[in-house]
N, C-alpha and C positions, 0 to 999 in steps of 0.2 A: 949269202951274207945278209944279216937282217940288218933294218935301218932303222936307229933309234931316234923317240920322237924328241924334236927339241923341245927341252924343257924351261919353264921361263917364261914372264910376261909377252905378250906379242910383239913386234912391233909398231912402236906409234904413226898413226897414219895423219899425214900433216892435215887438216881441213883443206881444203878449196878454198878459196879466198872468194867471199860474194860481191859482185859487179856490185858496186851502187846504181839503185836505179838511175833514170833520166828524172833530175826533178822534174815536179807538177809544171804545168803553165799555171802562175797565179791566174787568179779571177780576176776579172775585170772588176777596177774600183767602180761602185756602184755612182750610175751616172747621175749628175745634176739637174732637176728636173727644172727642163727646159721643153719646147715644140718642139715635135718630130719636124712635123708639114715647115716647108717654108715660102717664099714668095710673097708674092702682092696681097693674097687673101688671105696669109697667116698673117698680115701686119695687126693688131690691136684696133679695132675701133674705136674713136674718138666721140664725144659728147655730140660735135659738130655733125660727125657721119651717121650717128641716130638719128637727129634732128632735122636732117636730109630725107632720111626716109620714111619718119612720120609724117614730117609734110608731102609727101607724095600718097603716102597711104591714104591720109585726110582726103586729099585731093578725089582721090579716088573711089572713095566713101561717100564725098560730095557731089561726085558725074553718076552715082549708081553701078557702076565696076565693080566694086567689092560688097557683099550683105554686112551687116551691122555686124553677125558673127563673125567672121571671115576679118573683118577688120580688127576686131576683137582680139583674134587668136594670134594674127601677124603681128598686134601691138606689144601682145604678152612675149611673143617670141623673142620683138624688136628690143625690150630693156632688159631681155636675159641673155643676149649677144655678146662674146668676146672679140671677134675677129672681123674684116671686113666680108670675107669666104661666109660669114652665117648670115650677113646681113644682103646679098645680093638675093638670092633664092626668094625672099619677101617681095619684090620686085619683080622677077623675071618674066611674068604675063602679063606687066598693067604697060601702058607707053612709055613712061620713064624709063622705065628697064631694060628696053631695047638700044637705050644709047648708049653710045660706050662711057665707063664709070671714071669720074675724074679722078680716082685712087682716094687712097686715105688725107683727110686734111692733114697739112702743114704749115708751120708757120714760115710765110717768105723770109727769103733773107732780110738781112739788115744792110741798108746800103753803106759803105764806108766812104772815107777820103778822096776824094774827088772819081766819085764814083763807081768804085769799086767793090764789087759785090761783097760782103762777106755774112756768112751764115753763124747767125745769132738767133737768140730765143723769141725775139720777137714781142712784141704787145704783148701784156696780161691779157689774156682771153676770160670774158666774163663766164660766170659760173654758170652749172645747170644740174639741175636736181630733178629727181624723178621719184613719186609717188603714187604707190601702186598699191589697192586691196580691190582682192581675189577673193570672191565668198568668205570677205573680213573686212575688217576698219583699219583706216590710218588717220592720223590725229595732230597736227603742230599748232601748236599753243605757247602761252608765256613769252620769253624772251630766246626768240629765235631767228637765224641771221639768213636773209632773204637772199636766192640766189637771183638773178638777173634776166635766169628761161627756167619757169616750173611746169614741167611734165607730170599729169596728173592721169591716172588710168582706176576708172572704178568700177568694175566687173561683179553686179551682182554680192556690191559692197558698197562702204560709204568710205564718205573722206574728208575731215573737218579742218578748213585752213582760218586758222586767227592769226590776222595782223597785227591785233591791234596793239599788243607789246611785243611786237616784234623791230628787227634790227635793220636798216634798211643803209646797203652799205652802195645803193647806186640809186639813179632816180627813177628810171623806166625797167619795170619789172612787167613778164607775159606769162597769164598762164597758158600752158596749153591741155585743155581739157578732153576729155572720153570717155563718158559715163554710157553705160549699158547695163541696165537694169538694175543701176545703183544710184547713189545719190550725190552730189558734192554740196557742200557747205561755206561759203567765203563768209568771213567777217573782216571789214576793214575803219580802220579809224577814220570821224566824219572829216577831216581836215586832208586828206590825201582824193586825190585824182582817182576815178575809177572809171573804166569804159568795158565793151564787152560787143561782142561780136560773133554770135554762134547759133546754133541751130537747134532746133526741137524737134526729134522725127518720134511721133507716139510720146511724145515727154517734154516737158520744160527747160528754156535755157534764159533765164530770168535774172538780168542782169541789172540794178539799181543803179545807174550811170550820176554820177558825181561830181562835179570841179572844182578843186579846190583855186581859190582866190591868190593863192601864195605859188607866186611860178617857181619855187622851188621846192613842191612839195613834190613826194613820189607818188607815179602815177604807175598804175596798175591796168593792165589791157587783160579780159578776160576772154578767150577764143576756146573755140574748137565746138562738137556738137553731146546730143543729150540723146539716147534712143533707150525709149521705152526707159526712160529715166529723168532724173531731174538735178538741174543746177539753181542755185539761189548765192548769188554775192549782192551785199550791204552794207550800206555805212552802220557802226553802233553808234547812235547819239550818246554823245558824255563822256567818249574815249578819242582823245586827240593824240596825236603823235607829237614827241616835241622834236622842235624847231634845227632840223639838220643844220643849218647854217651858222649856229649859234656857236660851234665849238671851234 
């Protein structure tokens, strides 16, 4: 007996029904830039914790410890520092460095109500400015507002500071100087205080000392030293500063 073929569309064959996959893991929202590092030597260094360690540098420069170069290159390093971790290493072979670091400045508390600590901001801390040319010039002139500590570094460049229409928002102002193989330039109005205090190794540190009659006039302290370079601050006769007290 033969068997006939069944005739007629096939039958329909259901699909499979497909798993949904496993969603993705989203990506991480892309993170906030902040420091990896943290601790004591990711803290941010302070105006105060530079000026720590130029004055050791200086110092150091002064005993014969460091060559003019060498001082040179730690200086450049020292006003291109973020952290206190960059600015320890500058230090690590001269004596200061072997002591243990007082951490990064802070402002003390403020004492409260029958004396009770409480932490506030503390004193306005005066300003500090830092001016630096590197096989270049740097230049302030005109009507410019003096900070209180000016760090000056001139590397085989110069650097021209006029006071004499500038803004003088304290009375005692310092600069602190380091020329090597460069030059600096002061000009300051005849009526202001000027004094100076630094060194000539192979170069000039040539300071026109000044006192003005008026004890409240600003008085200007020029430091630091001159190698294989030159500093020159003076009074301009016929350029007076007017009378802080007046206003």
């Amino acid at each position: 007996m033969s068997l006939e073929k069944q005739s007629g569309p096939p039958a329909a064959v259901s699909p499979v029904p497909s798993v949904p996959s496993a969603p993705a893991e989203a990506a991480p929202a892309a993170s906030a830039a902040v420091p990896e590092a943290s601790g004591p030597k990711a803290v941010r260094a302070s105006d105060a914790d530079r000026d720590r360690i130029a004055d050791i540098l200086r110092e150091a420069l002064a005993e014969g410890r460091l060559e003019p170069e060498e001082h040179a290159e730690r200086l450049d390093a020292l006003y291109r520092s973020k952290t206190i971790g960059e600015l320890e290493p500058l230090i690590s072979d001269l004596p200061a460095g072997q002591r243990p670091s007082a951490g990064p400045s802070v402002a003390p508390p403020h004492p409260g109500p029958a004396g009770v600590g409480q932490r506030g901001p503390g004193p306005a801390q005066p300003g500090v400015k830092n001016i630096v040319a590197v096989f270049g010039g740097a230049t302030r002139k005109g009507t410019w507002r003096v900070a209180a500590k000016i760090n000056v570094v001139a590397v085989c460049g110069g650097v021209d500071l006029d006071f004499t229409e500038a803004i003088f928002d304290q009375q005692h102002v310092v600069l602190n100087i380091a020329a090597f193989w460069g030059g600096v330039d002061i000009k300051v109005p005849e009526n202001v205080t000027l004094r100076g205090s630094g060194s000539g190794i192979m170069g000039g540190f040539d300071v026109h000392d000044t006192e003005s009659p008026d004890p409240r006039a600003p008085v200007i302290t020029v430091q630091g030293a001159a190698v294989m370079g030159g500093l020159e601050a003076k009074a301009v006769p016929g350029k007076r500063l007017r009378d802080l007290g007046a206003d």
